[in-house]
Backbone as JSON, one array per atom type, in Angstrom:
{
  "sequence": "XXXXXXXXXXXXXXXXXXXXXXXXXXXXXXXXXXXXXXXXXXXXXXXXXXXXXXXXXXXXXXXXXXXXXXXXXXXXXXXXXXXXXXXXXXXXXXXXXXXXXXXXXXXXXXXXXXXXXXXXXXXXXXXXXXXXXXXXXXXXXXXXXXXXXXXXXXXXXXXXXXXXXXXXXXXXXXXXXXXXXXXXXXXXXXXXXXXXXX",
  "N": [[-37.88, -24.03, 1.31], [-37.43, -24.47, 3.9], [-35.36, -26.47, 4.09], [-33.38, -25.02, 3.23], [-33.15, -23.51, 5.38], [-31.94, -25.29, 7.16], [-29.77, -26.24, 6.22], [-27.76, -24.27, 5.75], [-27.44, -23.67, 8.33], [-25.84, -24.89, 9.19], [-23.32, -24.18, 8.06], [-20.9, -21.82, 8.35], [-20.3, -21.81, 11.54], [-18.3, -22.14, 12.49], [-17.21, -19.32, 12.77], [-16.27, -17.03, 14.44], [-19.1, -15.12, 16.34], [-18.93, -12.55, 17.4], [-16.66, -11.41, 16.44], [-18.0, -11.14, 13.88], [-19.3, -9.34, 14.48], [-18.18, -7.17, 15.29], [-16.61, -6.25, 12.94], [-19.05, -5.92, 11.07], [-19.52, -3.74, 13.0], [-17.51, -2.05, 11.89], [-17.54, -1.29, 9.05], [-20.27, -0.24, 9.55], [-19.32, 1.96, 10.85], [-17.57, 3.22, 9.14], [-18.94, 3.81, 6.67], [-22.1, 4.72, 7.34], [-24.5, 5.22, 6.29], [-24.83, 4.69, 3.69], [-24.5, 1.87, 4.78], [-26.99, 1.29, 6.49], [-29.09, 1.38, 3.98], [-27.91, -1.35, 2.98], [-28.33, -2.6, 4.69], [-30.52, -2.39, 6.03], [-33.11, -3.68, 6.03], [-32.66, -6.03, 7.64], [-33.23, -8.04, 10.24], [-31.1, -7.87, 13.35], [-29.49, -10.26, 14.29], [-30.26, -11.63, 12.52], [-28.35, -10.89, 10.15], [-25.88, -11.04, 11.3], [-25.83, -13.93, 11.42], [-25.83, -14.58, 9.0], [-23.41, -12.58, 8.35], [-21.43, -14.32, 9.38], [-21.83, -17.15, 7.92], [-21.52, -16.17, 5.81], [-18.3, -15.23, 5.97], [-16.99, -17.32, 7.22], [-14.12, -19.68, 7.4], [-11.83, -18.06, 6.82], [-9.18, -16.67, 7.47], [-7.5, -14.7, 10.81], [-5.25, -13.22, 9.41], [-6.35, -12.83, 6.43], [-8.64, -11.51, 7.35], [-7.31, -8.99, 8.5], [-6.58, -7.93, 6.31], [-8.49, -7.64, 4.42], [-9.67, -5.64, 5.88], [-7.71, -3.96, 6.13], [-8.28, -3.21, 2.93], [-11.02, -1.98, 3.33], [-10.55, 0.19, 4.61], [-9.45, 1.42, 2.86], [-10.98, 2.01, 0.75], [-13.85, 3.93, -0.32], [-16.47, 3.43, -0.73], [-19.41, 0.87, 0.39], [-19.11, -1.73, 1.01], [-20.56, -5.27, -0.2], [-21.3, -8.24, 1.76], [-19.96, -10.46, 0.4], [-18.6, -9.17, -1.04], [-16.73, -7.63, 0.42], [-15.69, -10.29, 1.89], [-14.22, -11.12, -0.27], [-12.07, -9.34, -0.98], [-10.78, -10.0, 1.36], [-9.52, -12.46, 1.16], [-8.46, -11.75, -1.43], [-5.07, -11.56, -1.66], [-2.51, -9.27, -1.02], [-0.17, -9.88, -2.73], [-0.7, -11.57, -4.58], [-1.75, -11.26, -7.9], [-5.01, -10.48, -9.08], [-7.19, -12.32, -11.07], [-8.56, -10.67, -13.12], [-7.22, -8.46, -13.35], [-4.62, -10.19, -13.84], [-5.49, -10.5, -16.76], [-5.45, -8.15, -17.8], [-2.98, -7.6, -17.53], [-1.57, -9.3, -19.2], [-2.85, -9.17, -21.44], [-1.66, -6.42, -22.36], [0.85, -7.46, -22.29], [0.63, -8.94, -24.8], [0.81, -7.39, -26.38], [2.97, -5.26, -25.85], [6.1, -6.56, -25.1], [7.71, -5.63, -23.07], [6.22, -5.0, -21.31], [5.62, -6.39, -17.42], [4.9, -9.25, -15.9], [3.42, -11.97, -13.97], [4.53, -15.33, -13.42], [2.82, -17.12, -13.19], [0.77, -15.88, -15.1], [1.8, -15.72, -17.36], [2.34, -18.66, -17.86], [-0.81, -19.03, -17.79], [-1.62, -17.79, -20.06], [-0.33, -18.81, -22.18], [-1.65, -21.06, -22.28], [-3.9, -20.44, -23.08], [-3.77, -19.37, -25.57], [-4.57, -20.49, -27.78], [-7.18, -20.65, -27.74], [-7.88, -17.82, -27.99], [-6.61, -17.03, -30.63], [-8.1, -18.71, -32.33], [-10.85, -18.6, -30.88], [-11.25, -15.9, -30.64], [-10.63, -12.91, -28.18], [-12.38, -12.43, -26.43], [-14.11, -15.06, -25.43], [-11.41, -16.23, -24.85], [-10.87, -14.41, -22.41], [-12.98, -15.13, -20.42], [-12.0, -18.59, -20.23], [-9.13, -17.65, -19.22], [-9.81, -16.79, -16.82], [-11.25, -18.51, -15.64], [-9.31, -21.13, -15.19], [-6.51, -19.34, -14.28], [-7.84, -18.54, -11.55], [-8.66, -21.17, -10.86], [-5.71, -22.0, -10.8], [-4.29, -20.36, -9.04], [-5.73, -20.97, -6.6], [-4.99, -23.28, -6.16], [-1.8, -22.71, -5.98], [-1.92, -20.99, -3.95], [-2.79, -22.84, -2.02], [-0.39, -24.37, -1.84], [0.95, -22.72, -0.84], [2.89, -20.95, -1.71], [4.34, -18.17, -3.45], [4.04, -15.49, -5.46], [5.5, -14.63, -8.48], [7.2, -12.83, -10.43], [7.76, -13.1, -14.39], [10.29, -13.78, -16.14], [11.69, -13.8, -19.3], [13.04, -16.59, -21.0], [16.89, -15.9, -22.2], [18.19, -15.83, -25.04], [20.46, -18.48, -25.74], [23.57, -17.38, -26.98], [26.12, -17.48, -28.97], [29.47, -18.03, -29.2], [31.18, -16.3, -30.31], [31.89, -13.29, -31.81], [30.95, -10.46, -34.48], [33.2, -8.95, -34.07], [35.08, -10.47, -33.34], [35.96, -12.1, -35.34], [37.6, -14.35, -37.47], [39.13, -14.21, -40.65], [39.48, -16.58, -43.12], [42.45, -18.01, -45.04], [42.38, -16.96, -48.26], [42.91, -19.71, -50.88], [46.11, -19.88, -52.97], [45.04, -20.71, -55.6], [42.98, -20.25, -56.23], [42.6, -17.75, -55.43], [44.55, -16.35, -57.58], [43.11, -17.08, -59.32], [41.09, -15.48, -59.46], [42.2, -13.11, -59.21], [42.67, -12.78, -62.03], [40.26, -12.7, -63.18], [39.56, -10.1, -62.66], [41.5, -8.8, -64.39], [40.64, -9.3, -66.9], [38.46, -8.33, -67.31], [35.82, -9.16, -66.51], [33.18, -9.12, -64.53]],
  "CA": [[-37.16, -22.97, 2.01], [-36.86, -24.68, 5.23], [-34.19, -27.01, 3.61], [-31.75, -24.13, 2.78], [-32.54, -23.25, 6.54], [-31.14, -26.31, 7.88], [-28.52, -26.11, 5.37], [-27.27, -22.67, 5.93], [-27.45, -23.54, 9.99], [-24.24, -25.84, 9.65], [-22.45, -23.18, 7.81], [-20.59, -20.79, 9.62], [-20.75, -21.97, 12.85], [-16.97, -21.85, 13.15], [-16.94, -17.82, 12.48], [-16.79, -16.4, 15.8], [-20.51, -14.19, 16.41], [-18.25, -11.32, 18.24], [-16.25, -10.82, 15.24], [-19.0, -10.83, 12.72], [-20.19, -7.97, 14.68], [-17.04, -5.81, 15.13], [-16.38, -6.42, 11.09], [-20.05, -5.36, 10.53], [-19.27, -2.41, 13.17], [-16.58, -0.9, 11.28], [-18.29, -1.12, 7.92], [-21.23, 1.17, 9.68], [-18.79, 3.24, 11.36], [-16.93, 4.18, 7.64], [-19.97, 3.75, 5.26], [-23.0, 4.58, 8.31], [-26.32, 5.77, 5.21], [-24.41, 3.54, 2.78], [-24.56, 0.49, 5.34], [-28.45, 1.12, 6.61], [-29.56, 1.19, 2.49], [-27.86, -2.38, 2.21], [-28.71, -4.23, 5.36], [-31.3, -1.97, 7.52], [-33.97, -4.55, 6.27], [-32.73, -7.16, 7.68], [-32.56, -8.34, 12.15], [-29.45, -8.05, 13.86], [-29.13, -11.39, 14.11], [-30.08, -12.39, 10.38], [-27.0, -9.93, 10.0], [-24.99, -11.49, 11.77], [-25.67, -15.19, 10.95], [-25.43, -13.61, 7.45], [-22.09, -12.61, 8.13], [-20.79, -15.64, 9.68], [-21.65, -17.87, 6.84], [-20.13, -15.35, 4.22], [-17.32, -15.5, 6.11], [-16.73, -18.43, 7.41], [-13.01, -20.01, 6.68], [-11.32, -16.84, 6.93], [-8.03, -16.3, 9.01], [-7.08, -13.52, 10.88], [-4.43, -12.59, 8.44], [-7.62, -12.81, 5.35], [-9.05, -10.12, 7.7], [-6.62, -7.88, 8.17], [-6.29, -7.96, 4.76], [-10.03, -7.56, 4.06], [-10.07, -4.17, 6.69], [-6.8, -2.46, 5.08], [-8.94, -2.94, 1.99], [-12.4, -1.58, 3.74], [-9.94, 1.67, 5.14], [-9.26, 2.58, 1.66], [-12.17, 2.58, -0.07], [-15.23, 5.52, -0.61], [-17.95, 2.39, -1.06], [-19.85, 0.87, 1.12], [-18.92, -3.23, 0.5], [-21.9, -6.32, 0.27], [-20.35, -9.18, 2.19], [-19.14, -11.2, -0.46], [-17.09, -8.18, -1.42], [-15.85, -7.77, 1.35], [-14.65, -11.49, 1.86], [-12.8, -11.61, -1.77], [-10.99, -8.19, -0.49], [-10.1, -10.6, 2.59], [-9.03, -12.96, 0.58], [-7.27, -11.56, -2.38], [-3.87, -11.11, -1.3], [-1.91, -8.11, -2.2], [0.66, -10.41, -3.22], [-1.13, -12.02, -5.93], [-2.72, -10.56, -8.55], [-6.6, -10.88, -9.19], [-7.78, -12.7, -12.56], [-8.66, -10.0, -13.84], [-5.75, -7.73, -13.28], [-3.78, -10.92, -14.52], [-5.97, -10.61, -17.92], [-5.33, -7.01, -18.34], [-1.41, -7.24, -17.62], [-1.78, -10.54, -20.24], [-3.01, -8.3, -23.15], [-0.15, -5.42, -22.18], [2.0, -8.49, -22.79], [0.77, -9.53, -25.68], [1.27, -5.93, -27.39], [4.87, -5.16, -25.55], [6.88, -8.06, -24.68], [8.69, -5.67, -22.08], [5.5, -5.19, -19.96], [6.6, -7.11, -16.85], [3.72, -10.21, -16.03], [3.69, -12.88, -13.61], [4.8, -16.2, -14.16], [1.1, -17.42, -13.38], [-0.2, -15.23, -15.69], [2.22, -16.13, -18.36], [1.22, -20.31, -17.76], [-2.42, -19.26, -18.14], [-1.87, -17.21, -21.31], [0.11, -19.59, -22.96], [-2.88, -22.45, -22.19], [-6.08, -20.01, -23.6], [-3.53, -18.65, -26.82], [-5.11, -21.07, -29.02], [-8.6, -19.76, -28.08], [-7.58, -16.26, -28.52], [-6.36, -17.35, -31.9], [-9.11, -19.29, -33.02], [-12.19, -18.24, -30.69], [-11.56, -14.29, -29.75], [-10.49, -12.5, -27.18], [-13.66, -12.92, -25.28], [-13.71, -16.21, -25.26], [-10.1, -16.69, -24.37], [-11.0, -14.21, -21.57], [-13.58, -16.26, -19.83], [-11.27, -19.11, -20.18], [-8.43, -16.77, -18.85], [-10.47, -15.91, -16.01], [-11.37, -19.68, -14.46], [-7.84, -21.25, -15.11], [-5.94, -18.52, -13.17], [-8.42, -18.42, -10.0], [-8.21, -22.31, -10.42], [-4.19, -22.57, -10.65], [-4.62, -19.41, -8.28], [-6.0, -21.17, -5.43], [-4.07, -24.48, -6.0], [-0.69, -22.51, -5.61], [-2.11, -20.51, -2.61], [-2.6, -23.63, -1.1], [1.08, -24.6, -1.73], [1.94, -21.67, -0.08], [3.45, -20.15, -2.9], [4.67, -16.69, -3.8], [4.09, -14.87, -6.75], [6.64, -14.53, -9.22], [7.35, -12.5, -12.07], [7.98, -14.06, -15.62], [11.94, -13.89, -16.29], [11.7, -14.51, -20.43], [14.54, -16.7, -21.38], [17.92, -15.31, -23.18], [18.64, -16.78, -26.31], [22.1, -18.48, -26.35], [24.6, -16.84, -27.57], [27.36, -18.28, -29.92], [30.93, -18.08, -28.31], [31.73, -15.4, -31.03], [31.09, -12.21, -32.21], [31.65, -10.23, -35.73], [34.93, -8.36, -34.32], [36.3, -11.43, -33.11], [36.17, -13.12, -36.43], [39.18, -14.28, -38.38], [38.72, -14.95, -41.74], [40.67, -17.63, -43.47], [42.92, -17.27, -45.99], [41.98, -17.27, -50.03], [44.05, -20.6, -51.14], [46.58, -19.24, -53.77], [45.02, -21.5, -56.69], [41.48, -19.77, -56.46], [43.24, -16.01, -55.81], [44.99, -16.17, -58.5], [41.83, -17.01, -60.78], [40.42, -14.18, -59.3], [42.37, -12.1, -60.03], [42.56, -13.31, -63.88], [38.76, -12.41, -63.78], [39.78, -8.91, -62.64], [41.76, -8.16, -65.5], [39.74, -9.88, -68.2], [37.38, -7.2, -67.66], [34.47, -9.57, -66.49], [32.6, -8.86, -63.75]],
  "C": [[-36.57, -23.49, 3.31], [-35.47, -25.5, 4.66], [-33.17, -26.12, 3.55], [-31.89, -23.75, 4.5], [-31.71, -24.21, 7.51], [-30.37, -26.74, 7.05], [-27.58, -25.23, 6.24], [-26.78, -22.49, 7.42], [-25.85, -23.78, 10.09], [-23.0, -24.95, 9.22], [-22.37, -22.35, 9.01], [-20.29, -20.58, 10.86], [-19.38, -22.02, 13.15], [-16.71, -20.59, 13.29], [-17.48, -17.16, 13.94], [-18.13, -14.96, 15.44], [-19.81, -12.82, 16.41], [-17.57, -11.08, 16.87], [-16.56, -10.37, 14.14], [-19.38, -9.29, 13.52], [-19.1, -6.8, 15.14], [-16.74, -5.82, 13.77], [-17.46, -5.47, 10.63], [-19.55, -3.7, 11.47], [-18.49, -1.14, 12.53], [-16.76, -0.61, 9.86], [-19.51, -0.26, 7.99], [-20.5, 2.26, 10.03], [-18.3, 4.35, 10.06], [-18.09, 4.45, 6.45], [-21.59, 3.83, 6.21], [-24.31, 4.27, 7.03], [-25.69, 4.58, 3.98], [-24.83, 1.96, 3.33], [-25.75, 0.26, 5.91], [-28.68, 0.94, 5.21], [-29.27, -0.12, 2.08], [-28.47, -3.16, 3.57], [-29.71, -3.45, 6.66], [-32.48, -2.81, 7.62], [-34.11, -5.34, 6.88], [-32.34, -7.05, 9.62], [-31.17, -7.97, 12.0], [-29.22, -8.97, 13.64], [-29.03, -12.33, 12.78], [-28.65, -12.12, 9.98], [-25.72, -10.77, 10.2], [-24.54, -13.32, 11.54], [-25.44, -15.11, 9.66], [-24.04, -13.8, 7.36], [-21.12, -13.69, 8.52], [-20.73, -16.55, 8.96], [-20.99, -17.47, 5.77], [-18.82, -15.88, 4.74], [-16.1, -16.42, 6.72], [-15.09, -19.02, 6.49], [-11.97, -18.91, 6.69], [-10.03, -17.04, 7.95], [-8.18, -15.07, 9.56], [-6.23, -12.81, 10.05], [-5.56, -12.14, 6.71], [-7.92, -11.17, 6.24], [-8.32, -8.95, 7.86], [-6.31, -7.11, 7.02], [-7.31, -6.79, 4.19], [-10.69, -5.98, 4.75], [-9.08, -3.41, 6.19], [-7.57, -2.17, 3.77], [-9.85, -1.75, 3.04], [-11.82, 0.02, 4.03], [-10.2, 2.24, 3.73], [-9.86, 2.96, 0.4], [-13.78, 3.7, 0.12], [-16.59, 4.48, -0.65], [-17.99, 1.32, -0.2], [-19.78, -0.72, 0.55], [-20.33, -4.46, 1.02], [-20.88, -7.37, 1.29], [-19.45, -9.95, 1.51], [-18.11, -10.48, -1.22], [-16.26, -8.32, -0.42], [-14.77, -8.86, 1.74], [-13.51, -11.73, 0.33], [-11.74, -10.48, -1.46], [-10.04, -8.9, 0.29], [-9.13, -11.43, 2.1], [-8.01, -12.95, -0.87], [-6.03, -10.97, -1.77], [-2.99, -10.37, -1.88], [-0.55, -8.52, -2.47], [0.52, -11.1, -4.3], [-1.94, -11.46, -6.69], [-4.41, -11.27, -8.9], [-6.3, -11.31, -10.9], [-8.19, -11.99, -13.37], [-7.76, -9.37, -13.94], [-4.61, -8.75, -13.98], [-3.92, -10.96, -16.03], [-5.46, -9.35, -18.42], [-3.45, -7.13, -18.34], [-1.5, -8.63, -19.05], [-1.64, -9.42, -21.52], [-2.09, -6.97, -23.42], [0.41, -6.65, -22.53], [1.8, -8.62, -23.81], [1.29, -8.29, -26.58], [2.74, -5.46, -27.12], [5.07, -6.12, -24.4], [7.66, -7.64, -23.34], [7.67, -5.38, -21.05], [5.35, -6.12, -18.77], [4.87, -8.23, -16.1], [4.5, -11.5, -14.63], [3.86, -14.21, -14.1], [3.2, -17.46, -14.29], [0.19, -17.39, -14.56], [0.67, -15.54, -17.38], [1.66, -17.6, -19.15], [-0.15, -19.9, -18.84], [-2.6, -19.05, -19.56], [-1.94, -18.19, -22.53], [-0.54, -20.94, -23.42], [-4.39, -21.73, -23.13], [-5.3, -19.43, -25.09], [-4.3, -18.73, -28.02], [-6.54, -20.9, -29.35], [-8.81, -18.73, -28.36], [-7.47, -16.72, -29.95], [-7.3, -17.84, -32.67], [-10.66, -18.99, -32.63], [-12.42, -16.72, -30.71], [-11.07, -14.16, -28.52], [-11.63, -12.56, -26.14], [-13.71, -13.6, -25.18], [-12.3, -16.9, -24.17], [-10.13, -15.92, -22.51], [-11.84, -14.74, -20.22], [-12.47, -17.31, -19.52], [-10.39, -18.69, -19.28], [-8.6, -17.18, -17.18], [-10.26, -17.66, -14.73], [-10.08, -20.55, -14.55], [-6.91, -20.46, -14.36], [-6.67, -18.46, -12.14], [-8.38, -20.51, -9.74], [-6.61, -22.95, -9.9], [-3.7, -21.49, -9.37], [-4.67, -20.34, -7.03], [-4.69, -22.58, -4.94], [-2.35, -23.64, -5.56], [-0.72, -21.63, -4.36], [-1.71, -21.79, -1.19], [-1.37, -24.37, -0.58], [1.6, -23.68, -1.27], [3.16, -20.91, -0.9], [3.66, -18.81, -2.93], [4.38, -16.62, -5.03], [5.08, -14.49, -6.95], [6.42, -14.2, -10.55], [8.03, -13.41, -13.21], [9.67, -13.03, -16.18], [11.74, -14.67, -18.02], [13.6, -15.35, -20.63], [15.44, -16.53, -22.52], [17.74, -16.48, -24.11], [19.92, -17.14, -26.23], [22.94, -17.57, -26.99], [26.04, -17.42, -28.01], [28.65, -17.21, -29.05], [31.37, -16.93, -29.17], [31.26, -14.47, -31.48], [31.8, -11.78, -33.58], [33.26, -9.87, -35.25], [35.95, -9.25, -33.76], [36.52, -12.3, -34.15], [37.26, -13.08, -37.56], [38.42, -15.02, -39.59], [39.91, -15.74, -42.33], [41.09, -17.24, -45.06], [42.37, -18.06, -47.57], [43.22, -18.7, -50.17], [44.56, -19.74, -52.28], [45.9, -19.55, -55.15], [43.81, -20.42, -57.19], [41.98, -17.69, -56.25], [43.76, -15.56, -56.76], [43.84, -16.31, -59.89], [41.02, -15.71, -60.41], [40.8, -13.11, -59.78], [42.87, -12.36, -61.71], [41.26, -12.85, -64.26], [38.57, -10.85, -63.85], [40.24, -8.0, -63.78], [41.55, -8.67, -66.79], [39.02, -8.54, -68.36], [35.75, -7.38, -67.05], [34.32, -9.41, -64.74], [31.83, -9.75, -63.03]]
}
């Protein structure tokens, strides 16, 4: 046990104290009997070194994020909720939300999908196909939060999936000229006409 405490020490230690404890304040202020039931067991200070290691890495922009969430929910968040709130950006969709718009895709082609979420699909099809949809969903799941983070870190936008047109031939039926019967073969035609044969 002592090992994870002199683990656990080095964490965190960039996460300003003062902020852990206005974060935690406004999580008792909106959720007060909700937020004694998850953490009245525990010191202030456990609390708070608690929350500093959860959240550790965090920007200010993560938090802002992470408190417009906290406004608009009825439930009373653990920490590690809280930080994936901080961190999912309401510009990218979650892995799961990417799975569920996925399987709308796969049923109508005009349900509209990111181009992320297209990638991923198109990489787990063959386990859908051959293992199940459960399977493929797992799969699904750690491939998009992996290609997920990697294009965060590129500073990337999300972008919807634009299917591409099919060519289109230079011509259409009502622009089509047909060419003429040669006389040699019109004329046997019509010889077959009035033979009688069909």
């Amino acid at each position: 046990m002592s090992n994870i405490s002199n683990l656990t020490q080095d964490v965190g230690q960039n996460f300003p104290t003062k902020l852990a404890d206005q974060i935690l304040g406004e999580i008792e202020s909106l959720h007060g009997d909700d937020f004694n039931k998850k953490y009245a067991q525990m010191k202030q200070s456990e609390l708070l070194s608690l929350t500093c290691r959860v959240l550790d890495g965090l920007t200010p922009n993560d938090i802002k994020r992470g408190l417009k969430r906290l406004y608009e929910e009825k439930w009373c968040p653990k920490l590690p909720e809280f930080k994936s709130w901080c961190l999912q950006a309401s510009d990218w969709w979650t892995a799961e939300h990417a799975w569920a718009k996925a399987m709308q895709f796969e049923a109508d082609k005009s349900v509209k999908i990111t181009t992320l979420t297209k990638v991923v699909l198109d990489e787990v099809r063959h386990i859908m196909d051959n293992e199940g949809q459960k399977s493929a969903h797992f799969a699904f799941r750690d491939i998009y939060q992996d290609y997920l983070a990697k294009a965060k870190q590129k500073g990337k936008l999300q972008e919807f999936y634009v299917p591409q047109k099919m060519a289109q031939l230079g011509h259409s039926e009502s622009n089509r000229k047909g060419v003429p019967c040669p006389a040699h073969l019109m004329n046997q035609i019509r010889s077959v006409g009035k033979r009688g044969v069909v």
